[in-house]
N, C-alpha and C positions, 0 to 999 in steps of 0.2 A: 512499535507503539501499540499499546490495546487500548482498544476504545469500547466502551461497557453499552453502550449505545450504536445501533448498525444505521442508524439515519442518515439518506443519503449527504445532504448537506455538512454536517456533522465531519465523514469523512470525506469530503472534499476540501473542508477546510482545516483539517488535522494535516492531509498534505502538502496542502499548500504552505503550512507553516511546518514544512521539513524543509522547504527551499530548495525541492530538486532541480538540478542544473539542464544546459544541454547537457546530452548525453545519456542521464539519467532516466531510471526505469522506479516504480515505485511497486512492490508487493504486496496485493491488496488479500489478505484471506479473510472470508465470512464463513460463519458457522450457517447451518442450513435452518437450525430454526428463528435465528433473528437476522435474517439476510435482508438488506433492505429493497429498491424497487433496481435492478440490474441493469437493465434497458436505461432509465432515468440517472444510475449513475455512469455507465459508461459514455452519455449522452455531455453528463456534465463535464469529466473528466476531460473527453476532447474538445469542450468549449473553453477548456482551462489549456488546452495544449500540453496536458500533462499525461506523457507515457507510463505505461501501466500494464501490469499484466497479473491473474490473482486465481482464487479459484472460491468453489464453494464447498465445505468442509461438513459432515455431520457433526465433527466434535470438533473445538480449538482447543489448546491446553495453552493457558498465557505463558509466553516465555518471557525473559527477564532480559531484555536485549534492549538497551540505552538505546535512545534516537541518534545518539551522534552514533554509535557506536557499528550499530545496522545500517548505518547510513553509509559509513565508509568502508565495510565489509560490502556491501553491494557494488562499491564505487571498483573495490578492487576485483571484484570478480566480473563486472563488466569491461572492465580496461586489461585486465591481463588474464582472465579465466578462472575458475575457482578451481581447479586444480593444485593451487598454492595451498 
């Protein structure tokens, strides 16, 4: 999902409306010049008990990857390795 907006709140509630599971891990990349407050959002994110792991990018190039679609392509590389 791209969000044209890095506000923390913003993506916290983009995630939350992926409905990740136990189990589940969510991929968060920011670009470096619109990165929101880091600290403030990983602050959020563990108040939400939503596992997370991401990074900070100089450049994103939006890719074209459905919410469901990302979602279960995760799903499978957490449960059986992305080696498939």
């Amino acid at each position: 999902m791209y969000l044209q907006r890095a506000a923390t709140d913003e993506i916290v509630r983009a995630v939350k409306g992926l409905g990740p599971g136990d189990g589940d891990s969510v991929a968060i990349l920011v670009g470096e010049k619109n990165r929101p407050d880091i600290e403030e959002l990983i602050k959020k994110l563990n108040e939400e008990e939503i596992s997370f792991f991401g990074g900070i990018f100089t450049r994103l190039q939006n890719a074209s990857y459905t919410k469901v679609g990302y979602q279960q392509r995760m799903r499978r590389c957490c449960n059986d390795g992305c080696n498939k």
